[in-house]
C-alpha positions as CSV (number, residue, x, y, z in Angstrom):
1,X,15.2,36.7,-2.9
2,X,18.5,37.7,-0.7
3,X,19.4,35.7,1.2
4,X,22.8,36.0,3.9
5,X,25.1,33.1,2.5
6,X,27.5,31.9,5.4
7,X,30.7,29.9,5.1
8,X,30.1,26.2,6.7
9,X,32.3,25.6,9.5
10,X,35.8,24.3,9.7
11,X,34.6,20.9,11.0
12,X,36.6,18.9,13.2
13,X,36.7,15.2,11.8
14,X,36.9,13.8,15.5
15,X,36.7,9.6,15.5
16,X,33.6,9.6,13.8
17,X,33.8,7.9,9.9
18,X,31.3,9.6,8.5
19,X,32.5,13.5,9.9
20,X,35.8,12.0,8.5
21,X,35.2,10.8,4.8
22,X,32.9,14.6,4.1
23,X,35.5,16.4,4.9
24,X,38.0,14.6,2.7
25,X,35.6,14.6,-0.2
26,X,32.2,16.5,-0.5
27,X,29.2,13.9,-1.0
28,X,28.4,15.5,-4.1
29,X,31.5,14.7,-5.9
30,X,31.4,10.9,-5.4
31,X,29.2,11.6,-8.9
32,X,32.1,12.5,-10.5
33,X,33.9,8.9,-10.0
34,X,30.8,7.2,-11.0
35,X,31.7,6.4,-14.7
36,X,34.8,5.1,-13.8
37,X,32.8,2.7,-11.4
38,X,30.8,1.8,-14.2
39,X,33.1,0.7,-16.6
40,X,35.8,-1.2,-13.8
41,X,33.1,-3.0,-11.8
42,X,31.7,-3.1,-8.2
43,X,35.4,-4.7,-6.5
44,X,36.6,-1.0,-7.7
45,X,34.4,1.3,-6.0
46,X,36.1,2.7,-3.0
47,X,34.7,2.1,0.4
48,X,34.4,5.2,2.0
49,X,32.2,6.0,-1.6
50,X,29.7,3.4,-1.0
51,X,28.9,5.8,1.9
52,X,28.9,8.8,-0.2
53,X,26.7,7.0,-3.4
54,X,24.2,7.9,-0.7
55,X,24.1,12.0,-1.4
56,X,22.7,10.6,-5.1
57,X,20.2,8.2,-3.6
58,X,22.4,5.1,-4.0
59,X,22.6,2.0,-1.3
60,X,23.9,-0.9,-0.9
61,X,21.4,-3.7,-1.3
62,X,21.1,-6.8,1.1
63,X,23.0,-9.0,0.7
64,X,26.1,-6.6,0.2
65,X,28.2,-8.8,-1.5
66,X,25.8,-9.6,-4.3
67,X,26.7,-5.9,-5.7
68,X,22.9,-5.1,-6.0
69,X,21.8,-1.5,-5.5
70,X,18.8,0.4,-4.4
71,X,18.0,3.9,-6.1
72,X,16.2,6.5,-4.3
73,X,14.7,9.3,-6.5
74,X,14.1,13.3,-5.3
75,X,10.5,14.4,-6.6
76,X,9.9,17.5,-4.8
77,X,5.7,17.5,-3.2
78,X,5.5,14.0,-4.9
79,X,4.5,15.7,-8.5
80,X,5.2,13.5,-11.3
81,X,4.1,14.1,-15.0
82,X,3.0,10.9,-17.3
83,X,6.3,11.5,-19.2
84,X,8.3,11.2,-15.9
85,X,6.2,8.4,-14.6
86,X,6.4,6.2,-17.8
87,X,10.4,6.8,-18.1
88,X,10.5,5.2,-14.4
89,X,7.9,2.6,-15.6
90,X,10.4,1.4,-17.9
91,X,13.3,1.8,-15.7
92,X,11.5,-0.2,-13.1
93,X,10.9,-3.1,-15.8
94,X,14.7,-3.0,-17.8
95,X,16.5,-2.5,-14.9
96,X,15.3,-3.5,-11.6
97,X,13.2,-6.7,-11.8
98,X,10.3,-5.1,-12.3
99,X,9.4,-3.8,-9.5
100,X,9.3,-1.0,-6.8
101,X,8.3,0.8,-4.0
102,X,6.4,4.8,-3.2
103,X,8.2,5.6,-0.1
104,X,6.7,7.7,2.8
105,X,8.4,11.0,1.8
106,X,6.4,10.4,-1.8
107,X,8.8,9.5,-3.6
108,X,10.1,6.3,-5.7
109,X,12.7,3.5,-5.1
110,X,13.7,0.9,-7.1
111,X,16.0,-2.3,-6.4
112,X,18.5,-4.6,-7.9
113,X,20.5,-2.6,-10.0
114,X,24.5,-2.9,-10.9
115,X,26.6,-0.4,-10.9
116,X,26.9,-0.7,-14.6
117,X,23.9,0.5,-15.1
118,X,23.4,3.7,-13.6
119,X,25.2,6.9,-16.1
120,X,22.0,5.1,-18.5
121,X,19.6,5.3,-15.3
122,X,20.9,9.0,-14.2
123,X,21.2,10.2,-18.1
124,X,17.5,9.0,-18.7
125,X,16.0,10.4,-15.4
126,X,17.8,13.9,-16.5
127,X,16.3,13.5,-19.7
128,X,13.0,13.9,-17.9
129,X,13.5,16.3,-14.9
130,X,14.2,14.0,-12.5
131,X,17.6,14.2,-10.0
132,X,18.5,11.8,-7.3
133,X,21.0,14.3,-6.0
134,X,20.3,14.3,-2.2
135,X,17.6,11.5,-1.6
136,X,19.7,10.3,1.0
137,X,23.2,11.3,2.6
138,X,24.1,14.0,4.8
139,X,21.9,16.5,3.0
140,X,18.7,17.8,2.6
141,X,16.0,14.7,1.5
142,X,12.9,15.6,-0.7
143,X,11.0,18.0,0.5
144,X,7.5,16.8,1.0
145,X,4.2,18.6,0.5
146,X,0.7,18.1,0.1
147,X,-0.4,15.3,-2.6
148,X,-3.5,18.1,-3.6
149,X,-2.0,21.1,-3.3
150,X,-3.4,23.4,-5.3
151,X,-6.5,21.4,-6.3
152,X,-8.2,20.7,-2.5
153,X,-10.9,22.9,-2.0
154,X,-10.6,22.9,1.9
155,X,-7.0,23.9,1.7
156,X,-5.8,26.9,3.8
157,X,-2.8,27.6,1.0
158,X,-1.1,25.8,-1.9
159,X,2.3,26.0,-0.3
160,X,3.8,24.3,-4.0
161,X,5.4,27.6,-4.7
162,X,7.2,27.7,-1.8
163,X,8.0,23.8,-1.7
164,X,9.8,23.7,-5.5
165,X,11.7,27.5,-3.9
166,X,13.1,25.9,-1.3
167,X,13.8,22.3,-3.1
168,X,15.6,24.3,-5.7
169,X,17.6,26.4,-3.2
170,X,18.7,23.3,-1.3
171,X,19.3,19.8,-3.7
172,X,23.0,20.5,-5.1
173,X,24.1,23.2,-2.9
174,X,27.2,22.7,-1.3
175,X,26.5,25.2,1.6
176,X,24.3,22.5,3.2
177,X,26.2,19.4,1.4
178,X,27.8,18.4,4.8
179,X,25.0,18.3,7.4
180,X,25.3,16.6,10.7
181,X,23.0,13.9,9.5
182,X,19.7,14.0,7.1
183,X,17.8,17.0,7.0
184,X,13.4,16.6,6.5
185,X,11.3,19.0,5.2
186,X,7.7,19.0,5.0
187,X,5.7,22.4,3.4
188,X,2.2,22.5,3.0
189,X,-1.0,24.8,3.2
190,X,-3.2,21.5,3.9
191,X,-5.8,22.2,6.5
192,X,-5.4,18.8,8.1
193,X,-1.1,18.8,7.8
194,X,-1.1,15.7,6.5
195,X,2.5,16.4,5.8
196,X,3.2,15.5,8.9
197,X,5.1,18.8,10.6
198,X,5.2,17.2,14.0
199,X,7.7,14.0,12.9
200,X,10.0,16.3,10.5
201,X,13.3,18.3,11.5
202,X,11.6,21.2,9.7
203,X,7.7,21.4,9.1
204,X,5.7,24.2,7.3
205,X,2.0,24.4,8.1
206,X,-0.9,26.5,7.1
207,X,-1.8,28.7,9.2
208,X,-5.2,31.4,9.8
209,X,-4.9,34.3,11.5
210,X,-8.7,36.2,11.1
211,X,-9.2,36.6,7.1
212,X,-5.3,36.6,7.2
213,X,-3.8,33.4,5.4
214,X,0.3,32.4,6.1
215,X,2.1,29.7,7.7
216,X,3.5,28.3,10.7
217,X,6.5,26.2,11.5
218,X,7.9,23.2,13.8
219,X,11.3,22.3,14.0
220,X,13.1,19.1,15.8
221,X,10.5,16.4,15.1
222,X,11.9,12.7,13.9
223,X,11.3,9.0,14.5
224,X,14.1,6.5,15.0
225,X,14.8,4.8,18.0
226,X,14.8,8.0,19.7
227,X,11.3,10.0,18.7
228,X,11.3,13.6,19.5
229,X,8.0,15.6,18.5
230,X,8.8,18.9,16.7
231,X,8.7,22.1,19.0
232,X,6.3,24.8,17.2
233,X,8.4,27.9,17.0
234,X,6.2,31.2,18.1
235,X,6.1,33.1,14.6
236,X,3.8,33.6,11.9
237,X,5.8,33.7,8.2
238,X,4.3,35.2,4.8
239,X,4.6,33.0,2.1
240,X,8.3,34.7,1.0
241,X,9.3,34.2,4.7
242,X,9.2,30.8,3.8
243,X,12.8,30.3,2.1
244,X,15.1,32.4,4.2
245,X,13.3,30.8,7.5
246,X,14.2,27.3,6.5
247,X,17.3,28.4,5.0
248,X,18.4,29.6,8.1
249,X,17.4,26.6,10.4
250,X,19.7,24.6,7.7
251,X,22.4,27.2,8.9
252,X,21.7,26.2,12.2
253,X,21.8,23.0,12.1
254,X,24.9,23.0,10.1
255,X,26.9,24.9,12.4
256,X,25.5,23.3,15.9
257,X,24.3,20.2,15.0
258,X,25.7,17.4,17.1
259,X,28.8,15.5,15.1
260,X,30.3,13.8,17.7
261,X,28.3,11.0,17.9
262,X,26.2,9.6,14.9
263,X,22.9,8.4,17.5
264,X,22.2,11.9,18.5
265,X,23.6,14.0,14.4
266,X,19.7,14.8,14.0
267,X,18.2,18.5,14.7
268,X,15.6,16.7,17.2
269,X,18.5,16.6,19.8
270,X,19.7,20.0,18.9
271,X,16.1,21.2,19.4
272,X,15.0,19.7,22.8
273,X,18.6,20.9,24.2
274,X,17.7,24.5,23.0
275,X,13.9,24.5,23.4
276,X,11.7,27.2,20.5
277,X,13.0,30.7,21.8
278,X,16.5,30.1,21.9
279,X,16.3,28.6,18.9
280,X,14.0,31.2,17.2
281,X,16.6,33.9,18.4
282,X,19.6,32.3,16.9
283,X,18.0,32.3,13.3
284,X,16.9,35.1,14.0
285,X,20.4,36.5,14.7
286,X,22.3,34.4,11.4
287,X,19.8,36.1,9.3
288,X,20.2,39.7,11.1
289,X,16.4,39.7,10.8
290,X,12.9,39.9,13.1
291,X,10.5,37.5,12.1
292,X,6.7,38.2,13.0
293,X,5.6,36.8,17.0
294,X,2.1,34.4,17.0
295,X,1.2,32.4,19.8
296,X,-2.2,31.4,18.7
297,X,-2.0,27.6,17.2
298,X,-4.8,24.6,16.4
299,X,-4.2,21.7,15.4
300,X,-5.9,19.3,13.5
301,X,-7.5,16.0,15.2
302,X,-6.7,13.4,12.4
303,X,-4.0,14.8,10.2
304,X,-3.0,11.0,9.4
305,X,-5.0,10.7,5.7
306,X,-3.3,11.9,2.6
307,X,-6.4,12.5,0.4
308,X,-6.7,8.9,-1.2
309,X,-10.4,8.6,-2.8
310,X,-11.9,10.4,-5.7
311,X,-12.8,13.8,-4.6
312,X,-13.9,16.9,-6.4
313,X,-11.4,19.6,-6.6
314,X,-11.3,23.2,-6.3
315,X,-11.2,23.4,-10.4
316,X,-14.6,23.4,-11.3
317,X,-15.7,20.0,-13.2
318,X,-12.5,18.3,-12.7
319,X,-11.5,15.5,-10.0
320,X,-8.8,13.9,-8.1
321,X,-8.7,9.8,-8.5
322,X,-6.6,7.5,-5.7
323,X,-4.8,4.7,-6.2
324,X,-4.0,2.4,-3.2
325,X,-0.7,0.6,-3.4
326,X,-0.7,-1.8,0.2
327,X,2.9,-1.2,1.5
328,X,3.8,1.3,-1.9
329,X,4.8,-2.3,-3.7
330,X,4.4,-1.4,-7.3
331,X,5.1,-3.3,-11.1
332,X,6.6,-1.1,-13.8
333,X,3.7,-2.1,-15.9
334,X,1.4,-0.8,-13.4
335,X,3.0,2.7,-13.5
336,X,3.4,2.1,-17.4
337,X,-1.0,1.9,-17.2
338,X,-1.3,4.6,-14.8
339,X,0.5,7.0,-16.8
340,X,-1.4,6.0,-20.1
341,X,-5.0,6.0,-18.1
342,X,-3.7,9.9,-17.0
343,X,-3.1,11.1,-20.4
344,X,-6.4,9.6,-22.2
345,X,-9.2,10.4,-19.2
346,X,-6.8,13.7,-17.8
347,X,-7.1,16.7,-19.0
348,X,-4.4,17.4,-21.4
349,X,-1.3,19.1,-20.2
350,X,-2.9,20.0,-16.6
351,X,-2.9,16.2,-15.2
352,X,-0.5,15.6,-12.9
353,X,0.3,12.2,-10.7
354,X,1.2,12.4,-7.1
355,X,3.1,10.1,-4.9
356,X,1.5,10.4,-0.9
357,X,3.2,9.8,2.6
358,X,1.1,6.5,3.1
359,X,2.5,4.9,-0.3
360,X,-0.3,5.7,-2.4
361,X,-0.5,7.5,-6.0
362,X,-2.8,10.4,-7.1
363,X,-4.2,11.7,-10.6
364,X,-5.4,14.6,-10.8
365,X,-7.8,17.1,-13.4
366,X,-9.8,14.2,-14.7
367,X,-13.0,15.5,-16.0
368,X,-16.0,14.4,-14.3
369,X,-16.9,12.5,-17.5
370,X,-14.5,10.5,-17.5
371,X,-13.8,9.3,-13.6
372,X,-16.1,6.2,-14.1
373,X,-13.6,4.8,-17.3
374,X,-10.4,5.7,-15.6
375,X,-12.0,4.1,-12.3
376,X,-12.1,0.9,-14.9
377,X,-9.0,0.7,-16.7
378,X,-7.5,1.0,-13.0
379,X,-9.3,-1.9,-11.8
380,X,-8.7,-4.0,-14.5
381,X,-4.8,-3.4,-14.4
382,X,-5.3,-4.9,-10.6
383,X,-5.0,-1.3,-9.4
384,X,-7.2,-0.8,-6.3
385,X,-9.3,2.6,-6.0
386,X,-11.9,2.2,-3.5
387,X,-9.4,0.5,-0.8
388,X,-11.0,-1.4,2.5
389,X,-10.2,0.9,5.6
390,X,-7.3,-1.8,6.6
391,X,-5.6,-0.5,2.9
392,X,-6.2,3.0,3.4
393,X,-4.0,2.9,6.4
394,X,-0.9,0.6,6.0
395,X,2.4,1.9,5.7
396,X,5.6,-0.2,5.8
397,X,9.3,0.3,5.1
398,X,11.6,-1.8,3.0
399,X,12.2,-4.6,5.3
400,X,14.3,-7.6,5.2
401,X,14.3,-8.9,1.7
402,X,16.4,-5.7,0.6
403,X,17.2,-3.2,3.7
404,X,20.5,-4.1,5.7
405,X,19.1,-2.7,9.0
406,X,15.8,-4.9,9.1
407,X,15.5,-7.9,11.1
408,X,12.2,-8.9,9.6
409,X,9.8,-9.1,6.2
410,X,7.6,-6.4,6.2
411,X,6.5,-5.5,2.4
412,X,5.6,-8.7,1.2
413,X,4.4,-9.7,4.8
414,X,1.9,-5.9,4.9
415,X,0.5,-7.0,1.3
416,X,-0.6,-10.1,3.2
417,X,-1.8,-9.0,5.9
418,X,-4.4,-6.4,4.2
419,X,-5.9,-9.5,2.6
420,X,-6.1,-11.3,5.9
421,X,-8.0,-8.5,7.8
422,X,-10.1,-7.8,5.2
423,X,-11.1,-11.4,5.8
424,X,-10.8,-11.9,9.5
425,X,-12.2,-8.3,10.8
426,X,-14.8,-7.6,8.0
427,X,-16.7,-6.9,11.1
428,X,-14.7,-3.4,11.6
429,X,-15.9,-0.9,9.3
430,X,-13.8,2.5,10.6
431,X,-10.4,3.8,10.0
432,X,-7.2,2.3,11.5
433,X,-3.7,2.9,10.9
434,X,-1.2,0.5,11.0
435,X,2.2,1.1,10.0
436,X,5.1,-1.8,10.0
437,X,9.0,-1.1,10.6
438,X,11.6,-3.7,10.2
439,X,13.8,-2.4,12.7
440,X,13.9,0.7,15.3
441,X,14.7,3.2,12.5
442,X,11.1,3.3,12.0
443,X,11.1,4.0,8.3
444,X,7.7,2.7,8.5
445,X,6.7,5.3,11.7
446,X,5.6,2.4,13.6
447,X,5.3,5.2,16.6
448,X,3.0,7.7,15.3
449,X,0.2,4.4,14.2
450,X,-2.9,3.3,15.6
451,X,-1.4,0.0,15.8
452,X,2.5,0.2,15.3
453,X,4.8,-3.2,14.5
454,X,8.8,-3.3,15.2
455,X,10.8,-5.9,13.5
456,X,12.0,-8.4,16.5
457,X,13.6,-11.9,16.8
458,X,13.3,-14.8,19.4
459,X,14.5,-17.9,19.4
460,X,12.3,-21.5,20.1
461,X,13.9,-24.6,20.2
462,X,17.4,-23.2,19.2
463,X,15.6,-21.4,16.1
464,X,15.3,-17.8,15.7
465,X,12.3,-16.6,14.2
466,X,10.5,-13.1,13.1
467,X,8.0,-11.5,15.1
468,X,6.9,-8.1,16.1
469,X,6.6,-5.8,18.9
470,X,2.9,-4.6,18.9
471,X,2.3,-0.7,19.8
472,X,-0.4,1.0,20.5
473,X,-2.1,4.7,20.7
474,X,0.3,6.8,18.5
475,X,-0.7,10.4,17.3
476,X,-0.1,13.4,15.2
477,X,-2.2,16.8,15.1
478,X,-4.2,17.7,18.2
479,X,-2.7,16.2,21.3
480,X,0.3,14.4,19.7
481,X,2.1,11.1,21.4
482,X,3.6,8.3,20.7
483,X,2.5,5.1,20.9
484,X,3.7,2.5,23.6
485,X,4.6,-1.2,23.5
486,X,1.9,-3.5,24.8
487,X,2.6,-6.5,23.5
488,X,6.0,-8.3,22.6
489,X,7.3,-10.7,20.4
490,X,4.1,-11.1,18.1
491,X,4.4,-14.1,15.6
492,X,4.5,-12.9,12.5
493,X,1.9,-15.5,11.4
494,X,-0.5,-14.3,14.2
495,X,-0.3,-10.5,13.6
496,X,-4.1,-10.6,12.1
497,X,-5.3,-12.5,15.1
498,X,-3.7,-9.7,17.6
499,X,-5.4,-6.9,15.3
500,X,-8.8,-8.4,15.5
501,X,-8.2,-9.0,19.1
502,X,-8.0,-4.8,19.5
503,X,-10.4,-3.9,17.5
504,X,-13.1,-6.0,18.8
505,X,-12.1,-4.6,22.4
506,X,-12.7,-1.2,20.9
507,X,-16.1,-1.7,19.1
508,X,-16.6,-3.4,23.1
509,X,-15.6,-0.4,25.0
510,X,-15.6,2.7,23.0
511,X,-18.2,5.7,23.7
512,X,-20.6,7.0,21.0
513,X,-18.5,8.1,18.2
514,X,-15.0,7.7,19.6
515,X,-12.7,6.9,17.0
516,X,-10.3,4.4,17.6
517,X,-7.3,6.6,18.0
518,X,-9.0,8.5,20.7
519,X,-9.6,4.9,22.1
520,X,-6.3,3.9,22.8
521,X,-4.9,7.1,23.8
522,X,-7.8,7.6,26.7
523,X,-7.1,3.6,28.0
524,X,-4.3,2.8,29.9
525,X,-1.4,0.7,29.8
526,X,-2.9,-1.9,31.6
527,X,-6.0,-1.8,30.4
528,X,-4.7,-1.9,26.8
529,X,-2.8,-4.9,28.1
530,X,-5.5,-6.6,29.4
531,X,-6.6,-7.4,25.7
532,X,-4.2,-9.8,25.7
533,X,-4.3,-11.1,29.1
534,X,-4.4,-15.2,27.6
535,X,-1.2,-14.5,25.9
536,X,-2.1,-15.1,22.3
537,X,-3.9,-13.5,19.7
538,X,-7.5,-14.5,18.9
539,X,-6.5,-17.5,16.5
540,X,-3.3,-18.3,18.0
């Protein structure tokens, strides 16, 4: 496919550090001084480099002056194979204290590791397929896609085609090496867009037009503590409009993204300055091409799922088996089983594992003889596969114990909790979402949840302790919002108590078959308020 390359712009460093340090060395080449690292310790790395170890998915780990590191990893639509999957597993267990997380944009992150060790991580990750070039940084992240693509027999498209094209095109190329600030992707022929197109800076969505079959796209959407929605722009793309479309918004971006300040480097600013057409025209006009007008959209009402269950697929005799990890907290022995279980109840050389924006894990072609045995070897490596409603529906960033942002514990605190509701609110039986962020980055998308938790402090008797700022009513799909703050300064040790306290005023007040999330969005501030009108949660 041509495409019309462009020369990046001459950027003006300005004050900013981070405009400063890409222009004097392109985040892709810190690779090149990583062997030296290696061999002459951590007091030797540079510091404007521990900036750029992020274009290969490298950060510092808190505390910072332990030398720990956490490793991001680039799987494009989440598709691992069992090889890929058991290399990690014993990564995971050799190198980083066993243990690690799925992250929301379906991929995997493990945690204390030296600098020592990584030419052995990155050599053996290469050895299997696997690149961590651009999980973080000023660069395009891993582009996410549908965890069934290809295999869900409600799907309007497979969209994987396009998703690898455009991975490809993007991770390593120095055209789009020095963005403003990170760059999303979400591409996906899902029905429901459970790839989330209205919270990424570009989102690709199925799309029906009569018998015809293509795609849609928004562009701007993000989360931080600044949320902007993505803006749909007024076109309908063929599958091979696909690349040069987001090609070009990368263009865009690059050339008119903010740099001046770092708070507002995203393309959600760019976007809600510009608004769909202006911003339609000037892609339009880098690539010296027309795309095709539509102004005919639907949205789905609950895109917030990503397929977790055991469901049939679109392959006839073959199914699709979940795996529910609360929070994406995982053991390398865990991965180590679910890669075995794939290759002896998969079918051989189709199976494929994928990682999900809620944190979960996915096999897939398992014969319908054998779902029952894989179901069992799951369970008895403590895997969970028919997850409570509470599981199904938790999401949580990094947190405290290794995240230098966070103000509070959210893993370990999430894991907790889904034990705790399960006990305290057995009396709820439908779906909730409730997502936990340690701090207003929101790498948990505390906004867009049912029932949303910010990482907060406050101080009693000269002590400062964790709690949380309780949101409530957030949506993507049909009638998308954000969620708004109810209810400050939660204890952490209550959290369960305040949960119970909104459900129960839900299965109280709601109408027929009124799903929560409806719920909230239809009661107002005060009323939502109300719930808590004594102060403290139920149990408090």
């Amino acid at each position: 496919m041509s495409l019309k390359l462009s020369t990046p712009r001459n950027f003006t460093p300005g004050s900013i550090r981070e405009e400063q340090l890409k222009v004097e060395k392109d985040g892709l080449d810190v690779i090149r001084d990583l062997p030296r690292y290696a061999t002459e310790g951590y007091q030797a790395i540079e510091p404007d480099d521990f900036i750029r170890f992020k274009w290969y998915g490298i950060y510092q780990q808190k505390p910072r002056e332990d030398g720990y590191f956490m490793l991001r990893m680039k799987i494009p639509g989440g598709q691992f194979n069992p090889a890929q999957l058991r290399e990690i597993a014993a990564l995971t267990d050799q190198f980083a204290h066993g243990l690690g997380d799925v992250t929301t944009r379906q991929t995997i992150q493990l945690h204390w590791l030296r600098i020592e060790q990584f030419p052995e991580i990155f050599k053996r990750l290469h050895a299997v397929g696997i690149t961590t070039s651009g999980a973080c940084g000023d660069d395009t992240r891993n582009v996410v896609g549908c965890p069934v693509a290809g295999i869900d027999p409600d799907a309007i498209s497979d969209g994987t085609q396009e998703l690898m094209a455009v991975s490809a095109h993007l991770t390593d190329n120095r055209e789009f090496s020095n963005l403003p600030r990170k760059y999303k992707i979400s591409i996906s022929g899902c029905r429901i867009m459970c790839t989330q197109p209205d919270i990424n800076c570009v989102g690709v969505f199925g799309l029906e037009r009569g018998k015809e079959t293509g795609y849609g796209i928004k562009v701007g959407g993000g989360l931080s503590a600044s949320p902007h929605l993505a803006q749909i722009l007024p076109v309908f793309l063929k599958p091979e409009d696909i690349l040069p479309i987001v090609h070009y918004t990368a263009v865009i971006f690059r050339d008119h993204g903010y740099r001046d300040k770092r708070s507002r480097a995203r393309l959600k600013f760019l976007m809600a300055d510009w608004g769909a057409e202006k911003f339609i025209t000037e892609i339009e006009k880098v690539a010296g091409r027309k795309f095709e007008r539509h102004s005919e959209f639907v949205f789905p009402e609950d895109p917030e799922t990503d397929h977790v269950g055991v469901r049939a697929q679109k392959q006839q005799g073959f199914y699709w088996v979940g795996i529910c990890l609360a929070g994406g907290r995982f053991r390398g022995q865990q991965l180590m089983t679910i890669a075995d279980l794939s290759e002896r109840y998969g079918e051989k050389g189709k199976v494929r594992i994928c990682g999900t924006n809620k944190q979960n894990l996915i096999i897939s072609y398992v014969p319908e003889k054998n779902v029952e045995a894989l179901k069992l070897g799951l369970v008895a490596a403590g895997l969970v596969v028919e997850p409570s409603n509470f599981r199904k529906g938790c999401v949580s960033c990094t947190g405290i114990e290794f995240c230098n942002l966070a103000v509070t514990e959210t893993k370990n605190r999430m894991i907790r909790l889904m034990g705790e509701l399960e006990q305290t609110c057995g009396h709820y039986k439908e779906k909730v979402r409730i997502h936990f962020s340690g701090c207003p980055s929101s790498c948990g998308q505390h906004q867009i949840a049912d029932i949303g938790f910010r990482g907060a402090t406050r101080t009693i008797d000269g002590v400062k302790r964790e709690c949380f700022d309780m949101f409530l009513g957030g949506k993507t799909g049909a009638d998308a919002r954000f969620n708004v703050l109810i209810q400050p300064k939660v204890p952490h040790e209550d959290i369960h108590f305040y949960i119970d306290k909104v459900l129960r005023a839900y299965e109280g007040k709601k109408s027929d078959s009124e799903t929560i999330t409806r719920w909230l969005m239809r009661s107002s501030k005060d009323d939502l308020k109300s719930i808590f009108a004594d102060g403290n949660g139920a149990g408090a």
